[in-house]
N, C-alpha and C positions, 0 to 999 in steps of 0.2 A: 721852620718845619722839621728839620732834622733834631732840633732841641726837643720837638713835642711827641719825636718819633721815639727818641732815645728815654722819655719822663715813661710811656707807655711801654715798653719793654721792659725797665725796672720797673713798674709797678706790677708786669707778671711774672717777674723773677721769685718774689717767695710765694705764689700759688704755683708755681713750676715744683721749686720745694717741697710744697706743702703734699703735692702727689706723688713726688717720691718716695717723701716720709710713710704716707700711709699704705703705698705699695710694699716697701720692704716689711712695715711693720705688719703689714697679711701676710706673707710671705711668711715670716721667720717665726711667728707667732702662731700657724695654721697647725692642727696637728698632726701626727706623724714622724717620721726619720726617711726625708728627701735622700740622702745617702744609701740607706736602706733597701728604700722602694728601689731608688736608680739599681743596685747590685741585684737584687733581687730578679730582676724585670730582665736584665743583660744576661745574667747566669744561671737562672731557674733554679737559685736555693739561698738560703742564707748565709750570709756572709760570718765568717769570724772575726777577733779582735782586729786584726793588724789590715786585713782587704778591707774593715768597714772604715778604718782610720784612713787608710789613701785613699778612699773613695773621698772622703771628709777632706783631706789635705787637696784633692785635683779642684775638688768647688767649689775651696776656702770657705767651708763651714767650720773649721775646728779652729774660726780668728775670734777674738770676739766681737759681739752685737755692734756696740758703737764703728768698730775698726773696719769691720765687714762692711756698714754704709756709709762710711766716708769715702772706701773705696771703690767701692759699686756706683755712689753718685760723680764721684771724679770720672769715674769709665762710662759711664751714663752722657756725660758731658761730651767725652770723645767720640759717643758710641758705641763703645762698650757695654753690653748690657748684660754680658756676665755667658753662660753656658748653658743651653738648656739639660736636664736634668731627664731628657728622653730619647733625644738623641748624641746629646756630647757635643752639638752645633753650636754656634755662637747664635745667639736668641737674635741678635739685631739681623744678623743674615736668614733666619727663621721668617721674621715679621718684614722683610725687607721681599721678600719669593711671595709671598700671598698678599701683600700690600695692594699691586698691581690690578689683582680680581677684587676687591674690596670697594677701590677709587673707581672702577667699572661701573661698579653696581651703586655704590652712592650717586657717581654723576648722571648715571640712568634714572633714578629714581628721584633726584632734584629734578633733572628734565621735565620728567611727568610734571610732579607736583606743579611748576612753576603755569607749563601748558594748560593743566585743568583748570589750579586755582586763578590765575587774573581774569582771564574770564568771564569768570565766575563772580570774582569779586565785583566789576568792575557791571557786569549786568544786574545784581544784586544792588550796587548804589545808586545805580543809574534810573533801575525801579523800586526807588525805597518806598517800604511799606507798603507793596500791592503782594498781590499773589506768589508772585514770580519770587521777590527776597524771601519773601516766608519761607516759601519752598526752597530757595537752595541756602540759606542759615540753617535749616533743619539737615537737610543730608549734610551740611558742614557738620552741624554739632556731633551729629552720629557717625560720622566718617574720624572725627576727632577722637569719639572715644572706642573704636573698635579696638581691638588689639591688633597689633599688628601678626602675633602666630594664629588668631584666630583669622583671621583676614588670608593670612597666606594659606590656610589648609581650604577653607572654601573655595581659591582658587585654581589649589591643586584639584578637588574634587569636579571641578564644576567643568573647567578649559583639559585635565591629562586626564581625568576617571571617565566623566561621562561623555563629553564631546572629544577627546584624545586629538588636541589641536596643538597642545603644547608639551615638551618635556617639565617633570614637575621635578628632577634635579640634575647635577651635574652642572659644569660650566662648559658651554660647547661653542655653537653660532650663536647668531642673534635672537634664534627663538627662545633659547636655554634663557637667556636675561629678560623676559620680557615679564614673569610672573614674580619671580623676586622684586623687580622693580615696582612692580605693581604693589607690593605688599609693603613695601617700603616707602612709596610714595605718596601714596591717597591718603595716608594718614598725618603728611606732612603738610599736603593739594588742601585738606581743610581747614586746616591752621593759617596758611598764607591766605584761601580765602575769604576768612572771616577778618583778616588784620588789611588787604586790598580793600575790604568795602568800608570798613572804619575810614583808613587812609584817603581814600577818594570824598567820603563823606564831609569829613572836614576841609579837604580843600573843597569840595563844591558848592562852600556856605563864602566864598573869600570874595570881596568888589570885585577883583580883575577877575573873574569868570563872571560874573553878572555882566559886567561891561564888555567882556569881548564876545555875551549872546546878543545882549546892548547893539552893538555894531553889527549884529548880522550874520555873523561869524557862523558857518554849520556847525552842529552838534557834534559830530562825529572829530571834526578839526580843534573843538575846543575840548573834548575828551582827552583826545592823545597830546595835543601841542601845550593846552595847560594844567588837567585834570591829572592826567597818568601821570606826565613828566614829573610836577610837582610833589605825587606820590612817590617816585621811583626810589628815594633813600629811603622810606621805611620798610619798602617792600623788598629790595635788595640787602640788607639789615637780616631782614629775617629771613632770606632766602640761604644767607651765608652762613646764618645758626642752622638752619636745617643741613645744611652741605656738611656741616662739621659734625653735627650730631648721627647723623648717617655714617660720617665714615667710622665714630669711636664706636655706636652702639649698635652695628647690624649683626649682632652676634646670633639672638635667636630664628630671624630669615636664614641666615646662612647657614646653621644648623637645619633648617627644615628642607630646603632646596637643596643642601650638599654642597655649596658654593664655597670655593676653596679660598676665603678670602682669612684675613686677621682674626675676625668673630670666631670662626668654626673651629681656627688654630688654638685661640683662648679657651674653649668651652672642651677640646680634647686636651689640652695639658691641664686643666679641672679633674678632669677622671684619672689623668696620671699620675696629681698629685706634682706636678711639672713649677714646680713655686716659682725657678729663674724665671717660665716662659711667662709664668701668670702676671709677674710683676713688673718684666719688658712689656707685657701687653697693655697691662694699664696707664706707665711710663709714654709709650711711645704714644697708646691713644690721646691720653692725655696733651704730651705736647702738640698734637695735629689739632683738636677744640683749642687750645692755647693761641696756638698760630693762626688761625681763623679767626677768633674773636679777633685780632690785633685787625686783621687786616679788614674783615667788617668795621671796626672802630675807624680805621682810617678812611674805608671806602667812602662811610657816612657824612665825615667830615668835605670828603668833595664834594660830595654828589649832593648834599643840598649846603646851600652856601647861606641860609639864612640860621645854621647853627652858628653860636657865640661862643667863644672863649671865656673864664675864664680869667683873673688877672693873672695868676698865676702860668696858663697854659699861652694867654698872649705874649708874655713874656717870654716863655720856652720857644713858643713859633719865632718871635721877634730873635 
């Protein structure tokens, strides 16, 4: 198993790469003069020949292109992710202080979804083809395709504007989390429940549930003991791509709500023109989806055991 653990982390070694590459190359390629902007923004005027060259020399912009990412990705490696270019901080310490509200509100927001969608799914499969799936495949489909900034302003409007039940931003108590999450989540709650009623439906066609209604067996015990169990790796699968996708991309919630996470950091060094933080942002998201997919890859691999290897991958395990 540690051969097959090891075959999986080099196979995400050049798409680790491959994000680096294209972070630096937005970066360095965006336009403007980051040098510039930084003096400009710190001194309230323009800089002359020799302040805008040690400005250049402090963020190792006057190395060149190739030398600059070799160096950036070895420091990447260490965690080093370079300077932000708005405050003079070290970016990884930047994305390392708002991390903490981001993981908040993803695992809020997985929460929900997970709660609304089985459920959901699982009463959806259970009444295939009556009234009852019609109706909740339809509020899936359309809960799928709302937007998620559309979604979070009707909630500001509806729970802080008209009935003033909830804060619509800031990150405070538990009430402050509970509308970002919401905005975050229902649109993830119908995607797991449209893939829960798929999943249950196939297994509920398999002999050994026929046979253990066969025997007598309640409905309710052969749901959860054979039905759900049997589903649980595709639904955990996707539960864990949703976890990861939440944490790289709640950029525009966090903007709306004001929620001090990663997202809201990336979207103000965008207006600053902030390239180091842009490109630690994408960097670091990136490795977090990276390191999630791995460990959904492996989860799946336990949790249902009628997955095959592979001659090659039995050999790695072996």
């Amino acid at each position: 198993m540690i051969g097959y653990i090891a075959r999986r982390i080099a196979y995400l070694i050049p798409i680790w790469l491959g994000i680096t590459l294209l972070a630096f190359a937005l970066a360095t390629f965006a336009p403007g003069d980051p040098a510039r902007n930084y003096f400009q923004r710190t001194h309230g005027r323009q800089p002359n020949p020799t302040e805008l060259a040690q400005v250049r020399a402090r963020f190792e912009l006057d190395e060149p292109i190739p030398q600059r990412y070799l160096g950036w990705v070895g420091g990447a490696v260490q965690g080093d992710l370079g300077l932000s270019f708005s405050s003079g901080r070290p970016v990884a310490d930047e994305l390392l202080n708002r991390f903490p509200a981001t993981l908040q509100l993803a695992a809020a927001a997985t929460l929900i979804a997970v709660a609304v969608a089985v459920p959901i799914g699982v009463l959806a499969a259970l009444k295939r083809n009556s009234w009852v799936d019609q109706l909740t495949r339809g509020v899936a489909m359309l809960g799928a395709s709302i937007p998620s900034f559309w979604l979070a302003l009707l909630l500001i409007i509806f729970f802080s504007v008209k009935l003033q039940l909830l804060p619509s931003s800031g990150r405070g108590g538990f009430d402050h989390l509970i509308l970002p999450a919401l905005a975050l989540g229902l649109g993830d709650a119908a995607i797991i429940a449209r893939l829960t009623r798929s999943s249950l439906l196939e297994v509920l066609g398999e002999d050994y549930v026929t046979t253990a209604r066969a025997k007598g067996i309640s409905e309710g015990r052969v749901v959860v003991r054979h039905v759900l169990r049997n589903s649980l790796a595709a639904i955990v699968t996707q539960v864990g791509l949703a976890f990861g996708f939440l944490l790289a991309y709640s950029a525009i919630v966090e903007v709306i709500f004001v929620w001090p996470g990663i997202g809201l950091l990336a979207v103000e060094a965008i207006g600053q023109r902030d390239y180091n933080m842009i490109q630690g942002f994408v960097v670091f998201a990136g490795t977090i989806f990276v390191v999630i997919n791995l460990v959904v890859d492996l989860l799946y691999l336990w949790l249902d055991p009628r997955v095959t290897l592979g001659p090659q991958e039995r050999a790695a395990v072996a």
